[in-house]
C-alpha atoms as a printed R data frame, in Angstrom:
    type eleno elety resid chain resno       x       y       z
1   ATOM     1    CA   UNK     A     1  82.347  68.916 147.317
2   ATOM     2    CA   UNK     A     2  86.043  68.144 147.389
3   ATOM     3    CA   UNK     A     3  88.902  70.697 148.702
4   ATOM     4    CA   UNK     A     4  90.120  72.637 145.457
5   ATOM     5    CA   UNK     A     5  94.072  72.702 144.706
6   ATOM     6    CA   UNK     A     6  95.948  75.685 144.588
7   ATOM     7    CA   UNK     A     7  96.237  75.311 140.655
8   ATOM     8    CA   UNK     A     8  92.293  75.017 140.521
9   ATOM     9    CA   UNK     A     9  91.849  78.187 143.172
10  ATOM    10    CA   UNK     A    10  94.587  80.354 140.883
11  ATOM    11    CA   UNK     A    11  92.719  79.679 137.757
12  ATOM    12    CA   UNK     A    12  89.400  80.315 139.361
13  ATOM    13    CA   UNK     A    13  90.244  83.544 140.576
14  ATOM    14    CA   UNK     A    14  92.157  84.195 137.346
15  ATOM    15    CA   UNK     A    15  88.592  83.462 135.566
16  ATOM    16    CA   UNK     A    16  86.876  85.451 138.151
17  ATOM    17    CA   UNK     A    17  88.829  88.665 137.244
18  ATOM    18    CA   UNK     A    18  88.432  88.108 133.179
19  ATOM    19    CA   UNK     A    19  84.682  88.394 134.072
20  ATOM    20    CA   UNK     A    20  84.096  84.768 133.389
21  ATOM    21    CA   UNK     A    21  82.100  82.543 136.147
22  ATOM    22    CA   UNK     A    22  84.348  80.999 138.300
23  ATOM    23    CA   UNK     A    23  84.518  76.998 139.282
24  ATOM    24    CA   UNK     A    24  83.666  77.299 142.889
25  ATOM    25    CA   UNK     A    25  82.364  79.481 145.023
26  ATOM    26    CA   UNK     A    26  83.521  82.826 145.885
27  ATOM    27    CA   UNK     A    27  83.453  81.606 149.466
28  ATOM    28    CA   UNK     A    28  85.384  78.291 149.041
29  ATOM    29    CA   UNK     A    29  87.806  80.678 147.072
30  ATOM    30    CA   UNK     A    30  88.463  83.000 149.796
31  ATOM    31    CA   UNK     A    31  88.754  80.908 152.724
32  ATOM    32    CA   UNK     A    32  91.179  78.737 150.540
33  ATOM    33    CA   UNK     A    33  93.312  81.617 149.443
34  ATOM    34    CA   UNK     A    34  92.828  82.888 153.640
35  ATOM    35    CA   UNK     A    35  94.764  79.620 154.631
36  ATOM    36    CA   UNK     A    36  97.152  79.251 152.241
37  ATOM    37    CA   UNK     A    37 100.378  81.521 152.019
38  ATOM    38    CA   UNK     A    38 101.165  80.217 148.182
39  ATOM    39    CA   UNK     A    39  97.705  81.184 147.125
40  ATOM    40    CA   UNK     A    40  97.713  84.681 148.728
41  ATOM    41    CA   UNK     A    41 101.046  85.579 147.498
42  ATOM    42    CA   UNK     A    42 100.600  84.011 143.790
43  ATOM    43    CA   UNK     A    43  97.132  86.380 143.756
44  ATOM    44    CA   UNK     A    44  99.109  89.262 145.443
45  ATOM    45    CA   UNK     A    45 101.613  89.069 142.032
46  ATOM    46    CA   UNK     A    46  98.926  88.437 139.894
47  ATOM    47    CA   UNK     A    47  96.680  91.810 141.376
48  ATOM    48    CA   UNK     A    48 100.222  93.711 141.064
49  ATOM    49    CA   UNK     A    49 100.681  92.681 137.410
50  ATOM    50    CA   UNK     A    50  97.266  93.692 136.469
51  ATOM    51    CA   UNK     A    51  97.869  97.047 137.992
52  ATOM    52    CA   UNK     A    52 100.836  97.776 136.182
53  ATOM    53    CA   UNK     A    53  99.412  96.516 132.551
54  ATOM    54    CA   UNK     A    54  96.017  98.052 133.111
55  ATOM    55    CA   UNK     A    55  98.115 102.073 133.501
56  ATOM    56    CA   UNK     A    56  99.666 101.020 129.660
57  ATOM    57    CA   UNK     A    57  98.003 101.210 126.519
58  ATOM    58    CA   UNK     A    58  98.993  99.750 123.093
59  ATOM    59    CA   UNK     A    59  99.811 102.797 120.987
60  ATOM    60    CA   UNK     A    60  99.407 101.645 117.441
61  ATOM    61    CA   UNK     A    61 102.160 104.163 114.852
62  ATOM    62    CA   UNK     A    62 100.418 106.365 112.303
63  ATOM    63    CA   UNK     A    63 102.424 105.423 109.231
64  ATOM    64    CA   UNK     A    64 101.192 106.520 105.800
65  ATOM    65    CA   UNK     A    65 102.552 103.724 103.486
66  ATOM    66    CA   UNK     A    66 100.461 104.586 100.460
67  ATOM    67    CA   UNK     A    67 102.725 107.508  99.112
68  ATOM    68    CA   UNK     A    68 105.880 105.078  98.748
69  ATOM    69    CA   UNK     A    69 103.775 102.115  97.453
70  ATOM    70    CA   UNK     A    70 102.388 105.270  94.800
71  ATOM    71    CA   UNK     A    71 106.168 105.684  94.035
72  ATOM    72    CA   UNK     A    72 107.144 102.354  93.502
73  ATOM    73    CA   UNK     A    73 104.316 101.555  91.242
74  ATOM    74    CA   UNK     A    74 104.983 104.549  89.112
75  ATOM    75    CA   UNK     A    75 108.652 103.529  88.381
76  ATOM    76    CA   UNK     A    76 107.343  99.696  87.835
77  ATOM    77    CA   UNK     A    77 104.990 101.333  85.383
78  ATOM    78    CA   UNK     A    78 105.898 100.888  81.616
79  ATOM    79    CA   UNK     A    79 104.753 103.448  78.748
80  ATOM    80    CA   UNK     A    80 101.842 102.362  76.858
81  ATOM    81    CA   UNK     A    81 103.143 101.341  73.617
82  ATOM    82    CA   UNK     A    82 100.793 103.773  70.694
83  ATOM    83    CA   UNK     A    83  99.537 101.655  67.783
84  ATOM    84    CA   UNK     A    84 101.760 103.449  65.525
85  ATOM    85    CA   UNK     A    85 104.748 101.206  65.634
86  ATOM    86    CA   UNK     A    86 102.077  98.213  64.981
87  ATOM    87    CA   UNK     A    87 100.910  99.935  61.686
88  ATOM    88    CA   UNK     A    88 104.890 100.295  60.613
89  ATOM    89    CA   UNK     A    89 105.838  96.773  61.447
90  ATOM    90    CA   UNK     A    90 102.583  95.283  59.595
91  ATOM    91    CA   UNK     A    91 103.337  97.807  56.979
92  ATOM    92    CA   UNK     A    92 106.697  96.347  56.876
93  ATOM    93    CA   UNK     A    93 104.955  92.820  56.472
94  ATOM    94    CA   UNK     A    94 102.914  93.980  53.694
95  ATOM    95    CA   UNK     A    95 106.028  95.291  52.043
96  ATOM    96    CA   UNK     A    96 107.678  91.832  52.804
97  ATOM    97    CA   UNK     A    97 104.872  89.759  51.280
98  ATOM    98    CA   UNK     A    98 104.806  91.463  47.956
99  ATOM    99    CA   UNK     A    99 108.699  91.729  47.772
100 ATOM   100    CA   UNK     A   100 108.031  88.040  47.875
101 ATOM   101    CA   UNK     A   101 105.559  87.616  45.624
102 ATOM   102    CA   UNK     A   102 107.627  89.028  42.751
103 ATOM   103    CA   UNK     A   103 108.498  86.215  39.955
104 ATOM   104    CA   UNK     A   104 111.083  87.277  38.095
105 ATOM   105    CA   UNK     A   105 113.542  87.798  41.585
106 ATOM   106    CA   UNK     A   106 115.252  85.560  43.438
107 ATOM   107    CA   UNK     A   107 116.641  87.097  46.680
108 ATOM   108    CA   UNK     A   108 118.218  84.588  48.339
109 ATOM   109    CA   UNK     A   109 118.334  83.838  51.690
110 ATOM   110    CA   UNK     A   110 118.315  87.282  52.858
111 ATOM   111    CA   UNK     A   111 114.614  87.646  52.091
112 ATOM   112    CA   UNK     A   112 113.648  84.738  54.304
113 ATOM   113    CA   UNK     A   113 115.594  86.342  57.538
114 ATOM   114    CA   UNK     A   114 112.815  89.740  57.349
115 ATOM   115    CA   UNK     A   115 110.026  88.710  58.790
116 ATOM   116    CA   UNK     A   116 112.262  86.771  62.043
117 ATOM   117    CA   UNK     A   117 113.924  90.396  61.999
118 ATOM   118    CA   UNK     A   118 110.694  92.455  61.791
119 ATOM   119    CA   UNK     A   119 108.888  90.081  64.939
120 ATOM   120    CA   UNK     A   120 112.661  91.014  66.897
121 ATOM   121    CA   UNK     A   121 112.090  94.417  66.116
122 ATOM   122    CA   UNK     A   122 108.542  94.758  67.249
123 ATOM   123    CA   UNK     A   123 109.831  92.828  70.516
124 ATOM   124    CA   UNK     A   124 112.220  95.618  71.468
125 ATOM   125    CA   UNK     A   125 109.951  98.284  70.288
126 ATOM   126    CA   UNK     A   126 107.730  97.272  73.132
127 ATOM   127    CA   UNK     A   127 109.970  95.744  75.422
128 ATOM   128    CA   UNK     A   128 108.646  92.840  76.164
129 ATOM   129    CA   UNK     A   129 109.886  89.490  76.704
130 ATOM   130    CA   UNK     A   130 107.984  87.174  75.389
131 ATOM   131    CA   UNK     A   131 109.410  84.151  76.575
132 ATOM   132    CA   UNK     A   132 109.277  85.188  80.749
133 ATOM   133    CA   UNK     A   133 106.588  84.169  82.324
134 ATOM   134    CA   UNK     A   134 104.875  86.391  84.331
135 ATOM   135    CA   UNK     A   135 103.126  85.140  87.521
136 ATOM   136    CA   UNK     A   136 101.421  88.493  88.280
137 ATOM   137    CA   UNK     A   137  98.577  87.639  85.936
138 ATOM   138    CA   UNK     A   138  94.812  87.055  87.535
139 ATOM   139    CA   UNK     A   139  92.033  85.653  85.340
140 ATOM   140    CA   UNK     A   140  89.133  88.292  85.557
141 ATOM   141    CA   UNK     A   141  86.031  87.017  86.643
């Protein structure tokens, strides 16, 4: 078996100490590091660092995010729109329709601008644009 490099002994022993099997022997590792002053001093830093990490601990914050997200959500939240201003608007319609129907009148052009002002007024009613698209919306499954 050939003489092992310093780079192979320092990831040997580095393997050795994460619990994995190392390349060479233990032996071969040890007289290597024995007889060479760059070895033993690189290990020497190593051993010290893993001292000084293994006394500190990763303390993870306890932050309760839920009650802001709560908040936020609540203010996004719109008010559910009853069906009561439905029933007026297609009452309106209704209205509209036999207004229409009427033989003997001729309104004018002011008749023909109710129902594009009865759809606006429904739009405002529930606040809604219905021209945005929205890119929150999920197909249910």
């Amino acid at each position: 078996m050939k003489e092992p490099s310093c780079e192979d002994v320092l990831m040997a022993q580095m393997a050795a100490a994460d619990g994995e099997e190392p390349a060479f022997s233990k032996d071969l590792l040890a007289t290597h590091v024995a007889g060479c002053a760059n070895c033993h001093h690189e290990l020497e830093q190593l051993q010290a660092l893993d001292q000084m990490l293994a006394g500190h601990t990763l303390t993870e914050p306890r932050v309760d995010l839920w009650p802001a997200i709560e908040n936020r959500i609540a203010k996004r939240a719109r008010p559910v729109v009853g069906w009561h201003p439905f029933a007026l608007i297609g009452l309106l319609l209704i209205i509209y329709k036999l207004l229409e129907m009427l033989p003997a009148r001729d309104p004018g052009m002011a008749i023909k601008l109710v129902p594009l002002v009865i759809v606006v007024l429904l739009f405002v009613l529930i606040k809604e644009n219905p021209f945005r698209i929205n890119t929150e919306l999920v197909l249910e499954r």
